[in-house]
C-alpha positions as CSV (number, residue, x, y, z in Angstrom):
1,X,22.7,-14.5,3.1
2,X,23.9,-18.1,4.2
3,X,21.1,-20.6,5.2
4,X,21.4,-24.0,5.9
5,X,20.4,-26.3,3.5
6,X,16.7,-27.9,4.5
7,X,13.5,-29.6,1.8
8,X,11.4,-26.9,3.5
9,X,12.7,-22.7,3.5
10,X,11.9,-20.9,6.3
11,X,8.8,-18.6,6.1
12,X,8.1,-14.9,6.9
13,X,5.2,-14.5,8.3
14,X,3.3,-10.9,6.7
15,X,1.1,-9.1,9.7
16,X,-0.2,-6.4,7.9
17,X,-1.4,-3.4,10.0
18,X,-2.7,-0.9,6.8
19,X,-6.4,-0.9,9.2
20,X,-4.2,0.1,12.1
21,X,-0.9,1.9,11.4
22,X,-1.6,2.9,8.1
23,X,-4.9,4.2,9.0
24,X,-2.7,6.7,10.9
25,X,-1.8,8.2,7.8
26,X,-3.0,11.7,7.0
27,X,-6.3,11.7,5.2
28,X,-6.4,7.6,5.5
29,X,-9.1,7.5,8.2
30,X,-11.4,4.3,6.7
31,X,-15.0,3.6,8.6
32,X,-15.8,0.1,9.7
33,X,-17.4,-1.2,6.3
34,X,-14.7,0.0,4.0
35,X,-12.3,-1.5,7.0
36,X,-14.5,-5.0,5.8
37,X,-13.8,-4.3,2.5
38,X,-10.3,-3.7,2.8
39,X,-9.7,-7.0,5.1
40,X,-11.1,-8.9,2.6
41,X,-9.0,-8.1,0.0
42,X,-6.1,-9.1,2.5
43,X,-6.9,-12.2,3.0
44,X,-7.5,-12.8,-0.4
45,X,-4.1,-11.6,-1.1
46,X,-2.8,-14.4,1.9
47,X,-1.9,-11.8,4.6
48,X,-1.0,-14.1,7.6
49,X,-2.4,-11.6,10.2
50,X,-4.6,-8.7,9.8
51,X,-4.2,-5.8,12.7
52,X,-7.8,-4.2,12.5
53,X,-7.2,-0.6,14.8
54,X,-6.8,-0.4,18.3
55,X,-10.6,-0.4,19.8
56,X,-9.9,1.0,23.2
57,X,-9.4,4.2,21.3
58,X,-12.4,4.1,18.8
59,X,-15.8,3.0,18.5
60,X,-15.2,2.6,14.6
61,X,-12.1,0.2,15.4
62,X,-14.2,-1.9,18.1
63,X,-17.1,-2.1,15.3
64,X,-14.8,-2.7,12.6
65,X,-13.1,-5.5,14.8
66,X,-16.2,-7.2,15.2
67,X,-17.5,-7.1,11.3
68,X,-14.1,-8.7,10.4
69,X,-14.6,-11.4,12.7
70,X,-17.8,-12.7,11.9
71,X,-16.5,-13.1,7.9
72,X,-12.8,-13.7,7.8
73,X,-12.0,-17.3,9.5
74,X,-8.4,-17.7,7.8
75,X,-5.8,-15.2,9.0
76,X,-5.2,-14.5,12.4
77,X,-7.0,-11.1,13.9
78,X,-5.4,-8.6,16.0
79,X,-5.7,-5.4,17.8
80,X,-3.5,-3.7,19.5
81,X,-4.4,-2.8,23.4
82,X,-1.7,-0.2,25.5
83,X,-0.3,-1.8,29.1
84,X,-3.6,-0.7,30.6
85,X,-6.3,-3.0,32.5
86,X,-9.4,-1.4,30.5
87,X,-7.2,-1.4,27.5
88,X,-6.8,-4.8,27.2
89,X,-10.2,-5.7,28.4
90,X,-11.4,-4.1,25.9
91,X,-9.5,-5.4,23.2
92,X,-10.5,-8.9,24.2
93,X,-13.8,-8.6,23.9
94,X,-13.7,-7.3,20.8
95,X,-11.8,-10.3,19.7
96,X,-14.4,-12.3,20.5
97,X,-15.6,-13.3,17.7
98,X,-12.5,-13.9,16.1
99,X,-11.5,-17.4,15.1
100,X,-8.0,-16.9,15.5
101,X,-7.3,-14.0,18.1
102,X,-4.3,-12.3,18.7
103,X,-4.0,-9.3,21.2
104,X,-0.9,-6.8,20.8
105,X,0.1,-4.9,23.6
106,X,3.1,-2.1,23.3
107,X,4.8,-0.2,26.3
108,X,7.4,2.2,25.3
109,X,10.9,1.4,26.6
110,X,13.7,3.6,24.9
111,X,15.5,6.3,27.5
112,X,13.4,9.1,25.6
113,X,10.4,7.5,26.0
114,X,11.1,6.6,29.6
115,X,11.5,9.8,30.9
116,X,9.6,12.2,29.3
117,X,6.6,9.8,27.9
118,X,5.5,7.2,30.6
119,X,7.7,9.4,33.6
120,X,8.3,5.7,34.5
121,X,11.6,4.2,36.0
122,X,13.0,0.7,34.3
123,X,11.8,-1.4,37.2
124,X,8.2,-0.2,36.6
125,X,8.5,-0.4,33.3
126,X,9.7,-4.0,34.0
127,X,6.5,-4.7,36.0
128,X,4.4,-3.3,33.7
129,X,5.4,-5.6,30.9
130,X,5.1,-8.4,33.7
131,X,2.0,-7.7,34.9
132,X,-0.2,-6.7,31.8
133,X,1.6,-9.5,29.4
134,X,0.4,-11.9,31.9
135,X,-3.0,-10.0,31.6
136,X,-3.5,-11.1,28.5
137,X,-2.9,-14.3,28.5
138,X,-5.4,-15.1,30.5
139,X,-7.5,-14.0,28.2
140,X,-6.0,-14.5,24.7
141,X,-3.3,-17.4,23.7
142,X,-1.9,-15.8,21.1
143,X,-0.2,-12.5,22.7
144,X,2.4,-10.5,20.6
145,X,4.7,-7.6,22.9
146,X,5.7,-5.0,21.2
147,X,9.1,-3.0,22.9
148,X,8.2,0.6,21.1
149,X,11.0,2.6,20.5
150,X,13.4,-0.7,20.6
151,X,15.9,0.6,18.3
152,X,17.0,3.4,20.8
153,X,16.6,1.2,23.8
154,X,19.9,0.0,25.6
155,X,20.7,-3.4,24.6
156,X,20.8,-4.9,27.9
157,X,17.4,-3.4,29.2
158,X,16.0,-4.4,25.9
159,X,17.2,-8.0,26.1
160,X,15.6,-7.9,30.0
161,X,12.3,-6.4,28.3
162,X,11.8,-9.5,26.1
163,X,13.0,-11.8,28.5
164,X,10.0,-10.6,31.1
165,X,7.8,-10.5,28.1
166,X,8.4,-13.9,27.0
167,X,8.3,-15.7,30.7
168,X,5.1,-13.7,31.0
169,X,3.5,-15.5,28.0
170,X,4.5,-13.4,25.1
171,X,4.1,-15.3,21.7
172,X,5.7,-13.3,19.3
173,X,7.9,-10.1,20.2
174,X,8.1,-7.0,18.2
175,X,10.8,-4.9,18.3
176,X,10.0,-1.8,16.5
177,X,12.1,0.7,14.8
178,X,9.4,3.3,15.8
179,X,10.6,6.5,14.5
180,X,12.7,5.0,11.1
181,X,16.0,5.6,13.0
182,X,17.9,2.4,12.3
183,X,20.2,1.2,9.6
184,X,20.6,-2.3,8.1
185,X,23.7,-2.7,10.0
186,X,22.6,-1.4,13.1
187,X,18.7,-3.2,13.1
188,X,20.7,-6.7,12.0
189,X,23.0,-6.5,14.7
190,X,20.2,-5.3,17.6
191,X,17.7,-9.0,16.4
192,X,21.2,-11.1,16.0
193,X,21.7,-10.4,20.1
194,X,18.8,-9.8,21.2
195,X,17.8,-13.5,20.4
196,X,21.1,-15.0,21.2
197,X,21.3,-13.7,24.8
198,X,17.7,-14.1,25.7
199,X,16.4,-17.0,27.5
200,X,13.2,-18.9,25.7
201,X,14.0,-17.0,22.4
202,X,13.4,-19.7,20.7
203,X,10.2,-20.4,22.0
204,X,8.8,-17.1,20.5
205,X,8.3,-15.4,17.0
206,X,10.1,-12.3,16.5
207,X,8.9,-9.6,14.9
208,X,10.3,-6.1,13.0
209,X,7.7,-3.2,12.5
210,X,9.9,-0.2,10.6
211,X,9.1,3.0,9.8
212,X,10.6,4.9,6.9
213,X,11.9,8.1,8.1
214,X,14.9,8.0,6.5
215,X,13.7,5.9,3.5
216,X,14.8,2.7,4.8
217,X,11.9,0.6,6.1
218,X,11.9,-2.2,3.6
219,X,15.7,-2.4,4.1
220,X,15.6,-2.5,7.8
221,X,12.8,-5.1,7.3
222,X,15.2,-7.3,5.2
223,X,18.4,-6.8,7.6
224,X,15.9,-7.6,10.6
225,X,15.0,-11.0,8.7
226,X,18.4,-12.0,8.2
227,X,18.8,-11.2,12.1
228,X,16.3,-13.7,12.9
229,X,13.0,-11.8,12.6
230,X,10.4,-14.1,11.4
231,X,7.4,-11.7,11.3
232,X,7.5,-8.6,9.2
233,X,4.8,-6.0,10.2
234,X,4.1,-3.9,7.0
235,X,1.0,-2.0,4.9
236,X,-0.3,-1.9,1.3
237,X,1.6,0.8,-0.3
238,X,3.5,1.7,2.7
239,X,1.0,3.8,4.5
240,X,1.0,4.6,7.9
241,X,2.5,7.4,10.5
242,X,4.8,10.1,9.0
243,X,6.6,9.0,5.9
244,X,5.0,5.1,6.4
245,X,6.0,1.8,7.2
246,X,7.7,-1.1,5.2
247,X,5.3,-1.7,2.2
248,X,4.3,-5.1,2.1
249,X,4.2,-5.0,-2.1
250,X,7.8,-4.2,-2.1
251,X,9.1,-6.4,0.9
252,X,7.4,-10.0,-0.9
253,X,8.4,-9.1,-3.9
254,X,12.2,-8.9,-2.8
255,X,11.7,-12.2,-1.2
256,X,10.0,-13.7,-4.2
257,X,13.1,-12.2,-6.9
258,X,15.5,-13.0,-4.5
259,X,14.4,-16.1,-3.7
260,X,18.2,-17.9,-4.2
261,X,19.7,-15.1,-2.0
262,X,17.1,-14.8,0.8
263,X,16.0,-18.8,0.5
264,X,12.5,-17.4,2.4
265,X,9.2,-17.4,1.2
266,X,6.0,-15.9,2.6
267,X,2.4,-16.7,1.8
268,X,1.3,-14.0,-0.5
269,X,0.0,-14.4,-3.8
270,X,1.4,-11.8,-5.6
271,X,-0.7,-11.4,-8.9
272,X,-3.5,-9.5,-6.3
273,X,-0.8,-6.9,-5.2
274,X,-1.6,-4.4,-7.8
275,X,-5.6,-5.2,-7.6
276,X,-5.3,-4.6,-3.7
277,X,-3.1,-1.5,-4.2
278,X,-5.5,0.1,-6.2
279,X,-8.3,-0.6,-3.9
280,X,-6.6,1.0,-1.0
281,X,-5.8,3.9,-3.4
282,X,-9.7,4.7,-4.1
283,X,-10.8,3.8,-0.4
284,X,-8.4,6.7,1.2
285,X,-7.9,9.0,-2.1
286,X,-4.2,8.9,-1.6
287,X,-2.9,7.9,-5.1
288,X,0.9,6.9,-4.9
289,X,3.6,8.0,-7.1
290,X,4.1,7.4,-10.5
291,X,7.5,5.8,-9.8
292,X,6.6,3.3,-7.1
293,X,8.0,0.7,-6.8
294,X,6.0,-2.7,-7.9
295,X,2.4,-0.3,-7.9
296,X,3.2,2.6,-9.5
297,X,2.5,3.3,-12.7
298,X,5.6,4.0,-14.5
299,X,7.1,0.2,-12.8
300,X,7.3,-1.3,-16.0
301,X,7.0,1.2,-18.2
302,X,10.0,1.9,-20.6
303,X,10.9,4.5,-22.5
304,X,15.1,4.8,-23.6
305,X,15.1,3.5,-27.0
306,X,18.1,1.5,-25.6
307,X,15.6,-0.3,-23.3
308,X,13.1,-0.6,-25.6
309,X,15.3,-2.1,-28.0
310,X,16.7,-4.6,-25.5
311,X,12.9,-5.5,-23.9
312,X,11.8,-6.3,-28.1
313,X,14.3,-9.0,-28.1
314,X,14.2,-10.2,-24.5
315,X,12.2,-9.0,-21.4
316,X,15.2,-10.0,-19.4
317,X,17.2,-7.3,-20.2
318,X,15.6,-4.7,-18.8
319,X,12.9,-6.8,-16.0
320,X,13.9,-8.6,-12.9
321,X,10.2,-10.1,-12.7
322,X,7.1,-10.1,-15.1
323,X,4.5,-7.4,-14.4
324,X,1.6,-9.9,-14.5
325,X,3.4,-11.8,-11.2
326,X,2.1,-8.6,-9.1
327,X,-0.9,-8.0,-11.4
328,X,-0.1,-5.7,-14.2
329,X,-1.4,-6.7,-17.5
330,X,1.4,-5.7,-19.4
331,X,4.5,-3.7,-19.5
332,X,4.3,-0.1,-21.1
333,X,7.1,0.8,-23.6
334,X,6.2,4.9,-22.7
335,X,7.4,6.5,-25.9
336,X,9.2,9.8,-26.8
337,X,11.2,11.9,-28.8
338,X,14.1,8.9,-30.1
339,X,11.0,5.9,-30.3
340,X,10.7,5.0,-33.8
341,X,8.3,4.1,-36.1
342,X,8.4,0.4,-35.3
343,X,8.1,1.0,-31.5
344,X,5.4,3.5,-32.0
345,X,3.4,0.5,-34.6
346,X,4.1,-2.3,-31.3
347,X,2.9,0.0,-28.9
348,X,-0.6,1.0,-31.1
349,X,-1.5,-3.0,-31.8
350,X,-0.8,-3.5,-28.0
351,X,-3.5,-1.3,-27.3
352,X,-5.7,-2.9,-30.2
353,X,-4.8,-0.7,-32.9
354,X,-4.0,-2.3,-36.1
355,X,-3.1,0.1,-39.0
356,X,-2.7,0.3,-42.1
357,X,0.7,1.6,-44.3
358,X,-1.0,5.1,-45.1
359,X,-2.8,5.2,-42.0
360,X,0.6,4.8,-39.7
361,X,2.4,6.7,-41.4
362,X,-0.2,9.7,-40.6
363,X,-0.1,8.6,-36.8
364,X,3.7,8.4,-37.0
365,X,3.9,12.2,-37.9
366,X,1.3,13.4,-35.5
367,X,3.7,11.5,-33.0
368,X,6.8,13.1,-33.7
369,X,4.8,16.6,-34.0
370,X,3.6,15.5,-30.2
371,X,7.1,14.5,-29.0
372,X,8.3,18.1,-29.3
373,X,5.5,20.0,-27.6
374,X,5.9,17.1,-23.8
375,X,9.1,15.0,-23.1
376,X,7.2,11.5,-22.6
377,X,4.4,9.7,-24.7
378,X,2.7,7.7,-22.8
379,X,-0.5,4.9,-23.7
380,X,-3.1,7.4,-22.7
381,X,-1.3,9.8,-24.9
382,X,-1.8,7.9,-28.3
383,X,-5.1,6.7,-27.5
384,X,-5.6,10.9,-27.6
385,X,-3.3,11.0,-30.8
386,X,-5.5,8.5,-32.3
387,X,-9.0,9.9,-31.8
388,X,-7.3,13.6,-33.1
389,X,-6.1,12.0,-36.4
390,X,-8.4,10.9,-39.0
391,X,-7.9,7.4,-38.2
392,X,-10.5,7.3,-35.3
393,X,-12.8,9.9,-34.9
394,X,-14.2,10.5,-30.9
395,X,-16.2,13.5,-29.2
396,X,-13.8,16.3,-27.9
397,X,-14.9,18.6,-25.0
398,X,-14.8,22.5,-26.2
399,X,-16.4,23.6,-23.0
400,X,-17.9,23.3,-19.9
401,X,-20.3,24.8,-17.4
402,X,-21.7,23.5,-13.9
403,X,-23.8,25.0,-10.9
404,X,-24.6,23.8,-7.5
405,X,-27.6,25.8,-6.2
406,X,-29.6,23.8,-3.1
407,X,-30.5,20.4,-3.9
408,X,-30.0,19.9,-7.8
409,X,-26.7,20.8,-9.3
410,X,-27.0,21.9,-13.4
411,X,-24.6,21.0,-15.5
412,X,-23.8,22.3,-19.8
413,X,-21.4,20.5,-21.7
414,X,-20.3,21.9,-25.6
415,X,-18.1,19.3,-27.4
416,X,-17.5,18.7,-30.8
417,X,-18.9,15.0,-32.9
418,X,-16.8,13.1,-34.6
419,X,-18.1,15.0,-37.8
420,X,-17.0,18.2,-36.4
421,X,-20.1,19.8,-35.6
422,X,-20.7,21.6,-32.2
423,X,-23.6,19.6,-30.1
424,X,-24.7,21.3,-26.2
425,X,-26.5,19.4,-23.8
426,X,-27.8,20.0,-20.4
427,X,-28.4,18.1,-17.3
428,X,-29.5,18.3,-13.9
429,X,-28.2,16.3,-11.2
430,X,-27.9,15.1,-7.0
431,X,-24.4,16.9,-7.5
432,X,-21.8,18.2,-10.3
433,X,-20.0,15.2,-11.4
434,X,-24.2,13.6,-11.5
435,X,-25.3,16.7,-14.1
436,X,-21.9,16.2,-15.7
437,X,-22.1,13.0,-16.4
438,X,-26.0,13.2,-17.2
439,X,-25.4,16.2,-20.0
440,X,-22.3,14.4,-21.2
441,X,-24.6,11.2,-21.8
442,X,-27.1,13.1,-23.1
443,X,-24.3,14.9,-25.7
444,X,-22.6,11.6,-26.9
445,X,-26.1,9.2,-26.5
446,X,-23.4,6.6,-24.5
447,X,-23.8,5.7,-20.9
448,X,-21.5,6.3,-18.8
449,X,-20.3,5.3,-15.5
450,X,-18.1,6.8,-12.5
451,X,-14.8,4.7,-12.3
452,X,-12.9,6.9,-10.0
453,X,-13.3,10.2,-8.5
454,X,-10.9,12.3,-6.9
455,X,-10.4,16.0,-5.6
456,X,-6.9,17.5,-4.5
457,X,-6.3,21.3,-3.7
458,X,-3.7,23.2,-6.1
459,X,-2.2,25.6,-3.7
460,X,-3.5,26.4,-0.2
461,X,-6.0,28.5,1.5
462,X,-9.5,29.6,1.1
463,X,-9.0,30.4,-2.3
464,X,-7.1,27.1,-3.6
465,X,-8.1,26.3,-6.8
466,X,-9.6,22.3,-7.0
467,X,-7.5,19.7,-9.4
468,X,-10.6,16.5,-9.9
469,X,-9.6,13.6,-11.6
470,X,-12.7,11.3,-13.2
């Protein structure tokens, strides 16, 4: 991408809409406090602006709007309001408080949409953006317009769109690839004219907003920057409507390793992207994949004994950036069949195991036994190895048994000591995972505490079996 030369890069501006968009996700519903909890962690990661919901449409949205205010006084606020009078009324006064208010209004203006959405004719649509752009100026400065549907709109009506928009008082201009229909070339091309042939462009932030459909959100994102777009809209882990939007972990990061290609930066402090990943992860109980990029587990994890070879004598073979720039602690060489006995010894003093000759040597066997029975070894996987080998002793659960009858649920736990020998324990508790952990505590004398808790269905219908993580 070919920039011209200037002491200061340009800067993408990250409006992240997770409360909003990627509250639309299946199952990702938050309430008003854990939207405060969530926003916080935004700002602390250096989010530029933070859409909290769309208040018109929910109580929760207005509150949580309002809670978010009276705390966060850095990034810029924003709701997002339809081309409706009470709409944007609305939206304004729950902006109130805000220290820096932005209100977003969208009107639909593809063909599609046109005719079998709003029923509406160009020219009203026209008049529409006119007259409820202008609205909201009145009442906010800062007003972003957002063309919804933009990537199937006819150029020309599109460039006539943001041109009423921006004479209207439109700040920045979205133009959303709604339904993750665009390609690079295509989404490139569309911001390229769009601000070329549009009077007061350059008066105005544009924005992309891209959906991943197809797979191609963060893509689209990056073709619509080199187009002109100056704004990226995007969520934590890529949450939102259908298959998502552009996640915001995966956009900076592309912009931070390709700093000398892109020559943008953005405002994000990266080391917080895992930490806020995570907490989006427990607050909606929607884990992502193992393979993730940037926030999955397996990101930096390794295990070809090619690349663990080549990552022992240099990270850079095998790493484009350091796992503690986005908040991992380390990287994982994940083990298997073709690890050898040195990588198996690096890994275990890694995790804090230091053994001796005899002692490995044990270990080592119990690994290669292990390495024929599952394809991968992973960390969690030899801290197990290590408390089944005589090396480290640690209580094992035999069995289990819980009851939830009324208001006390009863819980028996059987596991074997570290000598061996069989010790039961019971417990009663507000709930199951209460006696569990009660009878467990009780068994091992240790106290223990709930990290995380989560409950997905294995199979479907009335009699689905329960998979719980603890």
């Amino acid at each position: 991408m070919n920039t011209s030369i200037s002491s200061q890069p340009p800067r993408i501006r990250i409006f992240d809409t997770t409360l909003r968009d990627g509250e639309q996700s299946p199952g990702c519903s938050m309430p008003a406090q854990q939207k405060l909890v969530m926003a916080r962690a935004l700002d602390a990661l250096g989010v530029d602006i933070i859409e909290t919901g769309f208040p018109a449409s929910s109580q929760s949205d207005y509150e949580a709007m309002t809670l978010i205010a009276r705390e966060l006084r850095r990034p810029t606020l924003a709701v997002l309001s339809r081309c409706l009078q009470a709409d944007i009324e609305t939206s304004a006064r729950a902006l109130e408080s805000a220290t820096k208010p932005r209100l977003h209004v969208f009107l639909s203006t593809s063909p599609l949409h046109r005719e079998h959405k709003l029923r509406m004719s160009k020219e009203q649509v026209l008049e529409s953006v006119h007259k409820h752009v202008s609205l909201s100026r009145t009442l906010i400065d800062d007003v972003e317009f957002s063309a919804e549907d933009a990537t199937r709109t006819e150029e020309d009506f599109l460039i006539e769109v943001t041109r009423v928009a921006i004479a209207a008082g439109a700040t920045t201009i979205n133009l959303p690839d709604t339904v993750g229909f665009s390609t690079p070339e295509e989404i490139r091309n569309m911001f390229t004219r769009i601000i070329a042939n549009v009077e007061g462009a350059n008066k105005v932030i544009f924005s992309a907003h891209c959906h991943d459909d197809l797979g191609l959100a963060v893509a689209n994102s990056l073709a619509a920057i080199e187009g002109g777009a100056r704004q990226i809209e995007c969520t934590i882990n890529g949450i939102g409507e259908r298959a998502g939007n552009c996640a915001l972990e995966e956009l900076t990061m592309v912009l931070k390793v390709r700093n000398a290609f892109y020559n943008i930066d953005t405002s994000i402090h990266t080391s917080r992207i895992v930490s806020t990943s995570q907490l989006l992860q427990r607050l909606v109980g929607m884990p992502v994949q193992r393979n993730k990029a940037v926030v999955g587990a397996n990101a930096f994890a390794h295990e070809s004994g090619i690349h663990q070879h080549g990552m022992l004598r240099h990270r850079g073979t095998y790493e484009i950036m350091r796992p503690q720039e986005v908040g991992w602690v380390c990287s994982h060489m994940v083990l298997g069949r073709h690890s050898g006995r040195a990588a198996v010894e690096q890994r275990l003093r890694a995790l804090g195991y230091l053994l001796e000759e005899e002692d490995l040597k044990l270990v080592f066997e119990e690994f290669k036994q292990l390495c024929e029975k599952q394809r991968l070894v992973t960390d969690v996987d030899l801290q197990v190895l290590m408390q089944d080998t005589t090396v480290q002793h640690g209580y094992r659960l035999a069995s289990m048994t819980i009851s939830d009858i009324g208001n006390r649920a009863n819980a028996l736990v059987e596991l074997s000591d570290p000598q061996g020998q069989r010790v039961a324990e019971t417990a009663q508790g507000n709930g199951p995972v209460d006696a569990l952990f009660g009878a467990l505590a009780a068994a091992t004398g240790v106290k223990l505490e709930l990290d995380s808790y989560q409950v997905h269905s294995v199979g479907i219908g009335a009699d689905a079996r329960g998979e719980a993580n603890l």
